[in-house]
C-alpha positions in Angstrom: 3.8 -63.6 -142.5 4.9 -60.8 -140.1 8.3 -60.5 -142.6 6.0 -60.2 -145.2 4.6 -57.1 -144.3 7.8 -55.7 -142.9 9.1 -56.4 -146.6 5.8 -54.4 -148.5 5.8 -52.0 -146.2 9.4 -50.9 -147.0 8.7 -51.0 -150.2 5.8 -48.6 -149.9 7.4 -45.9 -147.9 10.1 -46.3 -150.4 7.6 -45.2 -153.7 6.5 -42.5 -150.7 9.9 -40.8 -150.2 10.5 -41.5 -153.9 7.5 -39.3 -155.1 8.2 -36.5 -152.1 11.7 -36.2 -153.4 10.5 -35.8 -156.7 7.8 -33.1 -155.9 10.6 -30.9 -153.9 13.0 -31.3 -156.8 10.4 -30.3 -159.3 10.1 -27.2 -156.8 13.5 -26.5 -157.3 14.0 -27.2 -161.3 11.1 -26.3 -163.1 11.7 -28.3 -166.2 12.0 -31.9 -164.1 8.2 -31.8 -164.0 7.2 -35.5 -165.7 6.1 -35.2 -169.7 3.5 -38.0 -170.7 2.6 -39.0 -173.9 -0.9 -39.0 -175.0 -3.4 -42.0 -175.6 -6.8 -42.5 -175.7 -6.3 -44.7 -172.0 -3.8 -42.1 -170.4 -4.6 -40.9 -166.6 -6.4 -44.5 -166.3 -4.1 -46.6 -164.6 -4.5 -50.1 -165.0 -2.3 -53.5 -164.0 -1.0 -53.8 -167.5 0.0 -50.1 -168.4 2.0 -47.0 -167.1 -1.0 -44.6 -166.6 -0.6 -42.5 -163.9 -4.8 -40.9 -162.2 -4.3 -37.2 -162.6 -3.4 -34.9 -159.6 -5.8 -34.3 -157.3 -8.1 -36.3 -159.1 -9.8 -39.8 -157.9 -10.7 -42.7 -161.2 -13.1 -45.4 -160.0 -13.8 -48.9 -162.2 -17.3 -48.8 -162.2 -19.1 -51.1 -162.8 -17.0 -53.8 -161.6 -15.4 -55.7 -164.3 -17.7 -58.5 -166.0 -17.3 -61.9 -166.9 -20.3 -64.0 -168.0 -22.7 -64.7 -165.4 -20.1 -63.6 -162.6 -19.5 -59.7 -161.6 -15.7 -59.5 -160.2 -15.1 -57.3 -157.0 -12.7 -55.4 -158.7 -14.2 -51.7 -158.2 -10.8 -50.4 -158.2 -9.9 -46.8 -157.0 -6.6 -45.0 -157.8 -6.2 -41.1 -156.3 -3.7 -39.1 -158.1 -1.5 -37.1 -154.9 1.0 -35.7 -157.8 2.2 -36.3 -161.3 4.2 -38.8 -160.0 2.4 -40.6 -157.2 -0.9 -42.9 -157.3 -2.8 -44.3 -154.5 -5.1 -47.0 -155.2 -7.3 -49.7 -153.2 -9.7 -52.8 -154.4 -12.8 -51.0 -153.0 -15.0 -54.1 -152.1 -12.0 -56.1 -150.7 -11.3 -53.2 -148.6 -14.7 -52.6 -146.9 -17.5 -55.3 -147.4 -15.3 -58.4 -145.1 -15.1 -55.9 -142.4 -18.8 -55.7 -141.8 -18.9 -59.4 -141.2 -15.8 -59.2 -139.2 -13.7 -60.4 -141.3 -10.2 -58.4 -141.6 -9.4 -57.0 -145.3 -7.3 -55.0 -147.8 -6.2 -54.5 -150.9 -4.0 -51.6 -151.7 -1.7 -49.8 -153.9 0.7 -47.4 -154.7 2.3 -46.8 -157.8 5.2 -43.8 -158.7 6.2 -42.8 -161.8 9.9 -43.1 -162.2 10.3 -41.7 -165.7 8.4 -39.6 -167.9 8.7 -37.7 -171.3 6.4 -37.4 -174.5 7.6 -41.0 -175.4 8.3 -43.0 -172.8 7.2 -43.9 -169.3 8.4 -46.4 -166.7 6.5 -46.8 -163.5 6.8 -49.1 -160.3 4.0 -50.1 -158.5 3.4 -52.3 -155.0 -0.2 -53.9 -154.1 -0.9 -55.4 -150.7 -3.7 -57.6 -150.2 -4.9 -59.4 -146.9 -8.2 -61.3 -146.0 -8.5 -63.0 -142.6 -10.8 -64.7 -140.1 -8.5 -64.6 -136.9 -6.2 -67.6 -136.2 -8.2 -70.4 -138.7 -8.1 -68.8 -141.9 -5.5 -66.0 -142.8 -4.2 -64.8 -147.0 -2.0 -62.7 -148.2 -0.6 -61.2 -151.2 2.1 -58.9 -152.4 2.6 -57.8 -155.9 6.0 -55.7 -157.6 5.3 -54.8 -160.8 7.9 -52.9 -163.3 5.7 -51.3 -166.2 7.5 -49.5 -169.3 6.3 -48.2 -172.1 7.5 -46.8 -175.2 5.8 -44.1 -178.2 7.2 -45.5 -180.9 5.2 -44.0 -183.8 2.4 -41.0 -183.4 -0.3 -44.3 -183.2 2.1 -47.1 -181.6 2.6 -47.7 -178.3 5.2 -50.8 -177.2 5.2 -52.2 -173.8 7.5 -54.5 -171.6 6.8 -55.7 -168.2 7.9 -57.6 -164.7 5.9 -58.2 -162.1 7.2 -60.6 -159.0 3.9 -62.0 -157.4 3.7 -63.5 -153.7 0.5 -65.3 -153.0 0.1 -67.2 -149.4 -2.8 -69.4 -147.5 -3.0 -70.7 -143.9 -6.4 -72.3 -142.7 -6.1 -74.3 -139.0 -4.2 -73.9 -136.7 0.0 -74.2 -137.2 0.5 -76.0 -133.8 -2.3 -78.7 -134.1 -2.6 -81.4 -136.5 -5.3 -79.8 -138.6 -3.4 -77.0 -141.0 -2.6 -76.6 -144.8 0.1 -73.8 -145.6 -0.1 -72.4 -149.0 2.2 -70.3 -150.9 3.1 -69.9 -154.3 5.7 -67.5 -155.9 5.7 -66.3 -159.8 8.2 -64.5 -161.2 6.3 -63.4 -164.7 7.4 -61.1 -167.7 5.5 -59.6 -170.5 4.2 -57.3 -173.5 1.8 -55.6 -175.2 0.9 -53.2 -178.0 -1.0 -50.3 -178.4 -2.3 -49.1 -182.0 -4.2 -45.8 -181.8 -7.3 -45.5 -184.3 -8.3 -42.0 -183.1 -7.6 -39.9 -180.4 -10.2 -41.0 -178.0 -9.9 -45.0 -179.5 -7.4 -47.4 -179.3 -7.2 -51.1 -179.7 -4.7 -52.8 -177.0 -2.8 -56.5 -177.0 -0.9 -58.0 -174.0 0.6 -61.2 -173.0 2.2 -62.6 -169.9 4.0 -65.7 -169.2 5.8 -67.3 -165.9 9.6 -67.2 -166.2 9.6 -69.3 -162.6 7.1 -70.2 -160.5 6.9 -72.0 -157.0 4.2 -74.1 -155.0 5.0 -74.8 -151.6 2.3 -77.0 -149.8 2.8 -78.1 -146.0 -0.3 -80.0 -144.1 -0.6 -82.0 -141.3 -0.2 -85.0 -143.4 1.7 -84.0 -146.5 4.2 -81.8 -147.6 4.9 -80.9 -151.6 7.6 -78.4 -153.3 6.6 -77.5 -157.4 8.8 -75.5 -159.3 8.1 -74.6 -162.7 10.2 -72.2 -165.1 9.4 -71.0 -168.8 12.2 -73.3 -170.4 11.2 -76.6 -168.8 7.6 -76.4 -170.6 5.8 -76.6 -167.2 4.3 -73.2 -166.9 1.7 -72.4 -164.2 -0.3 -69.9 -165.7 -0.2 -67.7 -168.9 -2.9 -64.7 -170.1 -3.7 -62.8 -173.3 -5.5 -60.1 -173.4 -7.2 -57.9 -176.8 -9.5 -54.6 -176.0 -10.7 -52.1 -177.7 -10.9 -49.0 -175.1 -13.5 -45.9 -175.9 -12.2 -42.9 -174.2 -15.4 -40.3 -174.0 -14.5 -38.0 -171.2 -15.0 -38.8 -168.1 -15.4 -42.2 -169.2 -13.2 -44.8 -170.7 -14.7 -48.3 -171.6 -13.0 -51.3 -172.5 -14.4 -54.2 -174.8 -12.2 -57.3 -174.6 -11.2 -61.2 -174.7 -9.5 -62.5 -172.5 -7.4 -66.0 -172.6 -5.9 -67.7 -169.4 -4.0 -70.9 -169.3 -2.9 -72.9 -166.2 -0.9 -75.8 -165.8 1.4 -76.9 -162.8 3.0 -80.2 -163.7 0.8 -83.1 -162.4 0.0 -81.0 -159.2 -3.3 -79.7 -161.1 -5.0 -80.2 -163.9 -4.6 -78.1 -167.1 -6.8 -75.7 -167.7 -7.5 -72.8 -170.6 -10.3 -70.4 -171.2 -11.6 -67.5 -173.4 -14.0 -65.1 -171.7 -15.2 -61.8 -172.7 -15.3 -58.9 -170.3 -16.1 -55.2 -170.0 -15.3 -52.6 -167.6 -16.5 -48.7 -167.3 -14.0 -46.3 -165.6 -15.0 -42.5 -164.5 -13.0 -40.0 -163.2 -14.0 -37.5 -160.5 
């Protein structure tokens, strides 16, 4: 788990230098300053799109995102250091554990690589972690590639790649007791963005596994699942449709949502629709 880290945290000093590069060049050459196209969701960054949280200026998802019956710990916060640097964290993940003594964090960072009135391409890292000592320790590491194209004044196209590390170990490694978890996804996909107005816009996404990996070692058992898009066999998939209301500070987002998961005969298959909202503010 420890190269884990090492690996994220490379990553994220990377983004780091990345952006402070960027801000003394843009010191230098006045017309390297970042151009972003406009929508009706722009400077509210989300999973799914390029946005970058304007400088100096903090966007929190509040409420937390809600599903029926169940409210999500998702109250996200992104911080906006420049025009091409985001901070972010998972608020609840981040705090609440601790006060029960349970280690936890969920962060993000996210640069913006490119920039002009019709096209932006962004890379961004998220580092998760919730622990309870030597028992019960998971982890997760996320790499996403986000690009987006203006295509027409009221279309927006989108194309992403997002590498996704997820890992669980409960007992203890050296006993007989233990189960070691981890599961690797290698996923691409796209979406669509039709502007209505200039503070409405209706957005479509999909993404699908183009590999995926179990890995599950126990005291008793040990099991290796790959999966990859030709074969049929895919882990998971998700569809998304929303129609985001920008009134400023706000933006909300009415949506559906569609998941689908199947791992060969290692679980069962399983698909869902569930709507959800979610109410952003920036400050």
């Amino acid at each position: 788990m420890a190269t884990n880290y090492k690996v994220i945290t490379i990553v994220l000093a990377f983004i780091w230098c990345k952006s402070q590069v960027a801000t003394a060049q843009r010191g230098e050459q006045l017309e390297a300053r970042p151009g972003l196209f406009t929508s009706p969701t722009q400077g509210y960054p989300g999973f799914f799109d390029t946005n970058m949280a304007e400088p100096e200026t903090m966007v929190i998802e509040w409420p937390p995102i809600i599903l029926p019956f169940t409210p999500l710990p998702t109250v996200a916060l992104d911080y906006g250091v420049n025009e091409r640097l985001t901070l972010g964290a998972n608020a609840l993940m981040t705090t609440l554990p601790w006060l029960v003594g349970v280690k936890s964090a969920a962060l993000k960072a996210r640069t913006l690589l490119h920039g002009t009135e019709t096209t932006q391409s962004t890379a961004t890292a998220y580092l998760g972690y919730f622990g309870g000592g030597k028992t019960f320790n998971m982890y997760w590491q996320l790499l996403t590639s986000n690009n987006a194209w203006k295509v027409a004044p009221n279309h927006i196209l989108s194309a992403n790649a997002a590498f996704i590390n997820f890992g669980l170990v409960s007992g203890d490694l050296k006993s007989t007791n233990y189960n070691n978890i981890q599961i690797t996804t290698a996923s691409i996909g796209a979406g669509h963005q039709y502007i209505w107005t200039e503070d409405k816009s209706f957005s479509t996404y999909i993404m699908l596994p183009a590999w995926s990996s179990i890995k599950i070692d126990s005291a008793t058992a040990a099991l290796d699942v790959d999966t990859d898009a030709s074969s049929g066999d895919a882990m998971w998939g998700l569809a998304r449709l929303s129609l985001d209301v920008r009134s400023e500070p706000w933006l909300y987002s009415f949506g559906l949502a569609y998941s689908h998961g199947n791992a060969k005969e290692l679980l069962p298959k399983t698909s869902g629709l569930l709507p959800w909202f979610s109410a952003t503010r920036k400050y």
